[in-house]
N, CA and C atoms as a LAMMPS dump frame, in Angstrom:
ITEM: TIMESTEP
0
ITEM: NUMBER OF ATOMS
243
ITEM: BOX BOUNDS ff ff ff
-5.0000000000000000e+02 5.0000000000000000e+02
-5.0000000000000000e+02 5.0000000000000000e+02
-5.0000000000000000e+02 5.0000000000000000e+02
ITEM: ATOMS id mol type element x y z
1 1 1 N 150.544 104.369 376.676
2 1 2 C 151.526 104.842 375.728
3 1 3 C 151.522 103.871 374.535
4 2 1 N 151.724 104.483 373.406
5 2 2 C 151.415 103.227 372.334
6 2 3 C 152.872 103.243 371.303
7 3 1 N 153.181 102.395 370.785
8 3 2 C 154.744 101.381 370.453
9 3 3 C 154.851 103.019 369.946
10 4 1 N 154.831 103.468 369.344
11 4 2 C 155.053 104.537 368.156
12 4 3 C 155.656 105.617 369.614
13 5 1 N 154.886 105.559 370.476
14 5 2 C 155.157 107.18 371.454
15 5 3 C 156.241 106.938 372.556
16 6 1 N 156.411 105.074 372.864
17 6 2 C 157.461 104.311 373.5
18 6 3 C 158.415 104.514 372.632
19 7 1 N 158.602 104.371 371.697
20 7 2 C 159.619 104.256 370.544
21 7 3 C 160.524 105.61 370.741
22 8 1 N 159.353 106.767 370.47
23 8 2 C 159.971 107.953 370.752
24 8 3 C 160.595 108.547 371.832
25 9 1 N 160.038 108.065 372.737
26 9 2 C 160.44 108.223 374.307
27 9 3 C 161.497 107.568 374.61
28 10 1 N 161.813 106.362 374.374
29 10 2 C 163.338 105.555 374.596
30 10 3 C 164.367 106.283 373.699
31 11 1 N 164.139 106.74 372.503
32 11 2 C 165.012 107.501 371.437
33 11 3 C 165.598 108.796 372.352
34 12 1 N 164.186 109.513 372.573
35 12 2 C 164.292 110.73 373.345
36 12 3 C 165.596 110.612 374.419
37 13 1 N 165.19 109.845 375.231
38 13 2 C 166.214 109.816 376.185
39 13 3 C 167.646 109.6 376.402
40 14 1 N 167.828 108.312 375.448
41 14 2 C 168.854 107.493 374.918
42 14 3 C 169.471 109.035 374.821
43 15 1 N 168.837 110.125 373.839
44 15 2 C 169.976 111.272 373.307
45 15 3 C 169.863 111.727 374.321
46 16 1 N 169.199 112.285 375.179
47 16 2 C 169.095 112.886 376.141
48 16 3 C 170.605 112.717 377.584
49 17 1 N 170.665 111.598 377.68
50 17 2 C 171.644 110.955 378.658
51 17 3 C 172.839 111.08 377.434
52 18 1 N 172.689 110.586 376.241
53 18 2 C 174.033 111.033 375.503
54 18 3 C 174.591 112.589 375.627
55 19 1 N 174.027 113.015 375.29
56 19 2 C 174.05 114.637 375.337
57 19 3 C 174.345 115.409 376.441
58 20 1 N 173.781 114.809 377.665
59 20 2 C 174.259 115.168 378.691
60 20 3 C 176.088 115.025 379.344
61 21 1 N 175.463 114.003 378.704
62 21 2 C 177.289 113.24 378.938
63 21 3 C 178.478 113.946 377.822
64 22 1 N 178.247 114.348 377.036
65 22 2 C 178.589 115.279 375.804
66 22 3 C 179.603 114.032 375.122
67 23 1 N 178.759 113.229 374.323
68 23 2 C 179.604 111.682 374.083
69 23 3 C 178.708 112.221 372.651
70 24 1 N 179.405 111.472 372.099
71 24 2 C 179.315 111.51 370.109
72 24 3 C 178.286 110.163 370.323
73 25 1 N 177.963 109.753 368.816
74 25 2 C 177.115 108.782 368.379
75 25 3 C 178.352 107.76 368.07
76 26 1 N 178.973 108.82 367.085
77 26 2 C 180.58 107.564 367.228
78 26 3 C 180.779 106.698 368.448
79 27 1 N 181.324 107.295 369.559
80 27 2 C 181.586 106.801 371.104
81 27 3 C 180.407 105.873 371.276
82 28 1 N 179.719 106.305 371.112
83 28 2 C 178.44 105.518 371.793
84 28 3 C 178.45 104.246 371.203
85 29 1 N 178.242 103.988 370.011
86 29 2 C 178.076 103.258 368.985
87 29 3 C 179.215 102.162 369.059
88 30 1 N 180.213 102.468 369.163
89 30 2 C 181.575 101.86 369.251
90 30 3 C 181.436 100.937 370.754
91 31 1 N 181.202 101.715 372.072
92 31 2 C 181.047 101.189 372.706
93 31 3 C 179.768 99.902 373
94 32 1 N 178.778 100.253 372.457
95 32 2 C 177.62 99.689 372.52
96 32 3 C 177.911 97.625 371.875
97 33 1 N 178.183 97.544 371.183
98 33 2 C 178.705 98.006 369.974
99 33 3 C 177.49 98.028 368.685
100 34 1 N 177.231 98.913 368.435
101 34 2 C 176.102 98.92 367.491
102 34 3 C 176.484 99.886 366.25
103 35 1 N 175.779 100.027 364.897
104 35 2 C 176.636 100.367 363.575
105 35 3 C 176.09 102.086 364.281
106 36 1 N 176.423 103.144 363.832
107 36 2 C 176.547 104.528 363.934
108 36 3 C 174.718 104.787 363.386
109 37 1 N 174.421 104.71 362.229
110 37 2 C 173.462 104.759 361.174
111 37 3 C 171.691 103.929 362.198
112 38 1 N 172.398 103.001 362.685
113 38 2 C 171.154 102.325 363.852
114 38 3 C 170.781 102.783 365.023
115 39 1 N 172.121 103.259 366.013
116 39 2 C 171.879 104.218 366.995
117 39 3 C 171.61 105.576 366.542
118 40 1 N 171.452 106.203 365.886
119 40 2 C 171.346 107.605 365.354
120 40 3 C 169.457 107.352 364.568
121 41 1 N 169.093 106.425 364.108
122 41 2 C 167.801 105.99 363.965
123 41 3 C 166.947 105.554 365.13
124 42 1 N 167.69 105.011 366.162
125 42 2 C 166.53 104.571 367.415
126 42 3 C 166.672 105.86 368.377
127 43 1 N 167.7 106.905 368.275
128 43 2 C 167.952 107.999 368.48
129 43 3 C 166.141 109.461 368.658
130 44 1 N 166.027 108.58 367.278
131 44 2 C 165.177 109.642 365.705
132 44 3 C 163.617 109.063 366.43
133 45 1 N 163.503 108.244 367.1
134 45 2 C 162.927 107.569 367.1
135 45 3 C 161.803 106.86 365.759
136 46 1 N 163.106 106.403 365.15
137 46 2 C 162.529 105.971 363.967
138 46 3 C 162.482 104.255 363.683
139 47 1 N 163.363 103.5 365.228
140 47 2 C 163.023 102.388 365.114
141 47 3 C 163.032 101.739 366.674
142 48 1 N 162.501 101.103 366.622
143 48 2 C 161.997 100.42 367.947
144 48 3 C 163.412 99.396 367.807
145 49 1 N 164.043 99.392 368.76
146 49 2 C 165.1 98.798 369.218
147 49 3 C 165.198 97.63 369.885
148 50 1 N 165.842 96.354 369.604
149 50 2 C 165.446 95.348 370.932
150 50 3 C 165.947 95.267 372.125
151 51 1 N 165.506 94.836 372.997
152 51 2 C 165.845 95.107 374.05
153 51 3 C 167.067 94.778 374.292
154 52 1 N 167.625 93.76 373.79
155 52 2 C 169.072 93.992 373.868
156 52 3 C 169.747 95 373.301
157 53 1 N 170.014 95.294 372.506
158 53 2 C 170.198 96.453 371.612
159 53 3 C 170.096 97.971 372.667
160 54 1 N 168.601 98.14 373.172
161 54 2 C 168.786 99.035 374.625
162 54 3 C 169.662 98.313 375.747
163 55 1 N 169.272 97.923 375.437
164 55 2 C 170.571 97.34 376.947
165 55 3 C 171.805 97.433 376.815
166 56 1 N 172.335 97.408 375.436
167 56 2 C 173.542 97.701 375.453
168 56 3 C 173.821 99.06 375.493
169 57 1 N 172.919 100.247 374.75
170 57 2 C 172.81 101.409 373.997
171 57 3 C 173.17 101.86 376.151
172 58 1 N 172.411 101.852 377.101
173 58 2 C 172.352 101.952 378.395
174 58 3 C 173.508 102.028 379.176
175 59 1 N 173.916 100.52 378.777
176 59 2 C 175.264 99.965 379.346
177 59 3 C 176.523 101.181 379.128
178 60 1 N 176.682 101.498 377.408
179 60 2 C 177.481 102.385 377.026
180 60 3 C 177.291 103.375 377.646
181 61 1 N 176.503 103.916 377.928
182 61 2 C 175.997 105.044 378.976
183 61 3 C 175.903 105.001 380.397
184 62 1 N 176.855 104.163 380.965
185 62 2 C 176.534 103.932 382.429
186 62 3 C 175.01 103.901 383.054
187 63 1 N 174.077 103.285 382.544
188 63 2 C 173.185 104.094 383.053
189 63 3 C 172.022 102.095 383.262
190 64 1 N 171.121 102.203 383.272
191 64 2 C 170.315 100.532 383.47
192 64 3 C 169.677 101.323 382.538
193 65 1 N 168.649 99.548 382.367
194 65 2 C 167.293 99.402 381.783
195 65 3 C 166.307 99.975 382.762
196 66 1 N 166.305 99.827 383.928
197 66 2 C 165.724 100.465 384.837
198 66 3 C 165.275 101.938 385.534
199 67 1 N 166.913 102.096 385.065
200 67 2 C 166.6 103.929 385.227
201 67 3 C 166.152 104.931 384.099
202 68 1 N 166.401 103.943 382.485
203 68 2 C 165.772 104.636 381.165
204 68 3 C 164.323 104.367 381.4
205 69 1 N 163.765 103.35 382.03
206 69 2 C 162.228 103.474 381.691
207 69 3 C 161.661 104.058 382.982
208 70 1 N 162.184 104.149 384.247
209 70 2 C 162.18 105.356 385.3
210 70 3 C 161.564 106.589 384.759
211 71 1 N 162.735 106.808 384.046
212 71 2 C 163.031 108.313 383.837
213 71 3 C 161.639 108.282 382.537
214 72 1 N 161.116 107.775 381.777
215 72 2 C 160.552 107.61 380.688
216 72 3 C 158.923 107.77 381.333
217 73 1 N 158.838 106.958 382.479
218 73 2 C 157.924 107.273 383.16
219 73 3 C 157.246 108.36 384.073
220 74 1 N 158.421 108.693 384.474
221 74 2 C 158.507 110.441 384.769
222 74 3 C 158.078 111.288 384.553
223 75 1 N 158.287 111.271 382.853
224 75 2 C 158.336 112.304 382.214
225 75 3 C 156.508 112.015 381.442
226 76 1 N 155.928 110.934 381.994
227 76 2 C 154.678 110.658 381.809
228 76 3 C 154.162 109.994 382.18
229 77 1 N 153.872 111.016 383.649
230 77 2 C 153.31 110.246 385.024
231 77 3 C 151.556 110.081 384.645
232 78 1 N 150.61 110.428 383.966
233 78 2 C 149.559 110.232 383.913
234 78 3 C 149.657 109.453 382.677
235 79 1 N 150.495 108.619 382.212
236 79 2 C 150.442 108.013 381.044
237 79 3 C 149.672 106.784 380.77
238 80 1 N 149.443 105.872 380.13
239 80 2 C 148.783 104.767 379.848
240 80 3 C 149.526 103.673 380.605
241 81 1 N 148.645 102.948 381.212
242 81 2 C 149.947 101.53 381.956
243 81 3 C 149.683 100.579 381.307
């Protein structure tokens, strides 16, 4: 998988588990605590996020670092290791 298709794939999901949860970017953001405009861009997958930054984005979401790249892997089981 290469930074650009990781990038997209952590974005992907991040909304994915938001959405599910039917939580705003506001909520999220607030909780995280990260600005609205940054989570809604690593969202887009338009920026590679640091890992803290996911970790918090996670946290707000009940959810680990563990089970976002789980699930990331999942969804691209013949992928590049």
């Amino acid at each position: 998988m290469t930074r650009d298709e990781l990038t997209k794939a952590i974005g992907a999901h991040i909304r994915a588990r938001r959405k599910a949860r039917k939580e705003t970017l506001a909520v999220v953001s607030e909780r995280a605590p990260l600005t609205l405009g940054y989570l809604s861009t690593v969202e887009r997958g338009g920026a590679l996020a640091s890992v803290d930054a996911i970790h918090r984005v996670v946290r707000a979401l009940d959810w680990s670092l563990s089970e976002l790249f789980a699930a990331i892997e999942a969804a691209n089981p013949e992928g590049e290791k």
